[in-house]
BAGU-91752 format. One record per residue (C-alpha): residue in one letter; y, x, z. Coordinates in nm, 4 decimals. Example, Ala and Ser with C-alpha at 12.3 -4.5 7.8 and 13.67 -1.06 7.14 Angstrom:
2
 koldren        Y        X        Z
       A  -0.4500   1.2300   0.7800
       S  -0.1060   1.3670   0.7140
***
This chain:
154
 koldren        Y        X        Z
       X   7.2238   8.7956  13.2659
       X   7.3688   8.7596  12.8960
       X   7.5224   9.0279  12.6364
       X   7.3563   9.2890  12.5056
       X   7.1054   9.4754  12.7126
       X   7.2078   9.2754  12.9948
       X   7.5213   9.4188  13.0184
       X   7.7297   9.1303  13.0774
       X   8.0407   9.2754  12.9110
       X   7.8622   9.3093  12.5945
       X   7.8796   8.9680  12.4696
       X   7.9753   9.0626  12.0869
       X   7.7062   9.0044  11.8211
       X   7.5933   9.3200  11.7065
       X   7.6459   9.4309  11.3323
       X   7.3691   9.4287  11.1030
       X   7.3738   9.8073  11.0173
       X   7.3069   9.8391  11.4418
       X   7.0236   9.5775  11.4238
       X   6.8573   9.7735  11.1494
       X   6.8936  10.0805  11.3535
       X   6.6723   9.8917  11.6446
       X   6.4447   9.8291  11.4293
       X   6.4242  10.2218  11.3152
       X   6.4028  10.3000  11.6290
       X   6.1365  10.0756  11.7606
       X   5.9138  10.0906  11.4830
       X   5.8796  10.4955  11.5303
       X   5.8130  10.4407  11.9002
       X   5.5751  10.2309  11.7926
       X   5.4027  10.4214  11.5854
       X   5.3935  10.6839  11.7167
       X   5.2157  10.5498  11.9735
       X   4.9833  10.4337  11.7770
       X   4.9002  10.7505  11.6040
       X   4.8839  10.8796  11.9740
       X   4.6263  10.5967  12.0351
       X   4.7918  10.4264  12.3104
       X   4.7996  10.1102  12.1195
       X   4.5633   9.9957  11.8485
       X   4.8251   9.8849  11.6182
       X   5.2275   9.8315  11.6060
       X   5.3402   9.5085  11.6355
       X   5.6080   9.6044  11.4135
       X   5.3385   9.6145  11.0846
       X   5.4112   9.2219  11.0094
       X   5.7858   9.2868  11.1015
       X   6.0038   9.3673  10.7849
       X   6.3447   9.5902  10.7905
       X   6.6494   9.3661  10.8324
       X   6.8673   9.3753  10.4620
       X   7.1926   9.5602  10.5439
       X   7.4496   9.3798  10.3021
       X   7.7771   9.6296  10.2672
       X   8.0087   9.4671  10.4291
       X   8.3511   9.3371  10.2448
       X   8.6613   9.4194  10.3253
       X   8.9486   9.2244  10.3084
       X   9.2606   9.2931  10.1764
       X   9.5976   9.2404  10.3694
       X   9.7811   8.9001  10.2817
       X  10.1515   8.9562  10.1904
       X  10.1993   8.8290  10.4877
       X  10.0672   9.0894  10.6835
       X  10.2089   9.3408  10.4264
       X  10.5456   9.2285  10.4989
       X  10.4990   9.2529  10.8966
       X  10.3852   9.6154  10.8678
       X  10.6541   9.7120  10.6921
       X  10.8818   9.5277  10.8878
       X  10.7666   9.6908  11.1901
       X  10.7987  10.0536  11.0283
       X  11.1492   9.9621  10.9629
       X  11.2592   9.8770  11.2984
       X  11.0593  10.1288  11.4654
       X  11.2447  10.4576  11.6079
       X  11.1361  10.6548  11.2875
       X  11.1862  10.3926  11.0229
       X  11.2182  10.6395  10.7102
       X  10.8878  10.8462  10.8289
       X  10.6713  10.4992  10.9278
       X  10.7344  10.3534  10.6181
       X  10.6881  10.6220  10.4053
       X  10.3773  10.6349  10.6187
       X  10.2820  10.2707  10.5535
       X  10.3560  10.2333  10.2058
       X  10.1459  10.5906  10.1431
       X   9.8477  10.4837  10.3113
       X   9.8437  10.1118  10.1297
       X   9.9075  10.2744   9.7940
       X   9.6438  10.5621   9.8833
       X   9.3294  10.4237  10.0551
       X   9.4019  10.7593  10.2354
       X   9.2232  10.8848  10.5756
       X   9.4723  10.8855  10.8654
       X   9.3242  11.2645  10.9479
       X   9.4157  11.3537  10.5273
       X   9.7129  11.1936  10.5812
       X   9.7898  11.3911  10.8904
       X   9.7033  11.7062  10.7341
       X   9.8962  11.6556  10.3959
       X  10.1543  11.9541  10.3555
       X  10.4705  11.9345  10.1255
       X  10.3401  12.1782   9.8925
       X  10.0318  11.8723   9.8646
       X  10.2819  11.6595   9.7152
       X  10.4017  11.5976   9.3609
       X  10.6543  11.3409   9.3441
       X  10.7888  11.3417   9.0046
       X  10.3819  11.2671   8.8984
       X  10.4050  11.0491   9.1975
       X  10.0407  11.2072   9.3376
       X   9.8984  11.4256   9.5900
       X   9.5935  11.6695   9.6472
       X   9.4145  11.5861   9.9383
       X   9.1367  11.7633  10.1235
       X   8.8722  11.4803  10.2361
       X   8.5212  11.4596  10.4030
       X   8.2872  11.7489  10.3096
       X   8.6146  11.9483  10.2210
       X   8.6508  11.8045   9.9195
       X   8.9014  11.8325   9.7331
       X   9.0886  11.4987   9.5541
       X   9.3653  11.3933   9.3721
       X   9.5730  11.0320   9.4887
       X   9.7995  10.8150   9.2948
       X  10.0839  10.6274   9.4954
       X  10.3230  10.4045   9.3643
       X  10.6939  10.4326   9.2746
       X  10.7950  10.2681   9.6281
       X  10.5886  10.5247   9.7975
       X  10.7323  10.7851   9.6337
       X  11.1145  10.6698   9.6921
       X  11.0232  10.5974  10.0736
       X  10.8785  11.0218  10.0865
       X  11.1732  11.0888   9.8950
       X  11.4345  10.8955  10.1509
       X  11.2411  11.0789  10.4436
       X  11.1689  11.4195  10.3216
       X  11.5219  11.4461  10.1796
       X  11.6255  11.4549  10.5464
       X  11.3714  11.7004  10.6563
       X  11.3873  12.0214  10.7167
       X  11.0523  12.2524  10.6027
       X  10.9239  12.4351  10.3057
       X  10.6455  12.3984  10.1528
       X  10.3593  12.4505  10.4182
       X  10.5632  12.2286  10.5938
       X  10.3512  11.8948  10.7128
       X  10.4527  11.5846  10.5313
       X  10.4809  11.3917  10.8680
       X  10.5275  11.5337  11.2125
       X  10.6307  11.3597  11.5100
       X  10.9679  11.5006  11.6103
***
């Protein structure tokens, strides 16, 4: 009968941000129904809130830098994926900002770009100079103007 709520196909431990989110949840069933005097008292008064620790993430080896790139270059679209690649390791970027980036977003020569993130906010990103000779390679061969998206799937 193992895994998580005896689903036996849930056999992952769960993260700690979902473990505090049990314990939300339970606590204000709990009292609630104490304030609804069902019980006398929660049994989640002695119980304190699991610490949530942000989690760290790790950055790629060069290893795994090298294989990305590697694959962009032999895939069907090797000027657009690693344009792609090398944008999105320079940037931090959002795959959705990154999807909605138009030409006019771009500014090569100061090797940036305006991006519209979460909460439509607006943002400027820095990429580096092989980022900016990979868009250069691609876009050189693309037809558009300047609404234009960066990368399309044609």
């Amino acid at each position: 009968m193992g895994g998580h709520w005896a689903n036996a196909l849930m056999t992952n431990p769960v993260r700690p941000t979902t473990v505090r989110t049990y314990y939300r949840y339970l606590s204000s069933l709990f009292t609630y129904l104490v304030e609804d005097e069902v019980l006398p008292e929660s049994p989640f008064r002695k119980i304190r809130a699991p610490l949530v620790r942000p989690e760290l993430v790790r950055p790629f080896a060069q290893e795994q830098l090298k294989a990305l790139l590697v694959a962009a270059r032999r895939s069907s679209h090797p000027k657009r994926n690693e344009a792609i690649v090398l944008l999105l390791l320079d940037t931090g970027l959002r795959v959705s900002e990154l999807c909605a980036l138009r030409r006019t977003h771009l500014d090569l020569h100061e090797r940036r770009c305006t991006v519209l993130g979460k909460g439509n906010k607006k943002r400027m990103v820095h990429f580096g100079r092989d980022s900016a000779k990979a868009l250069w390679k691609y876009l050189g061969e693309q037809p558009g103007d300047d609404t234009s998206p960066v990368f399309s799937s044609d």
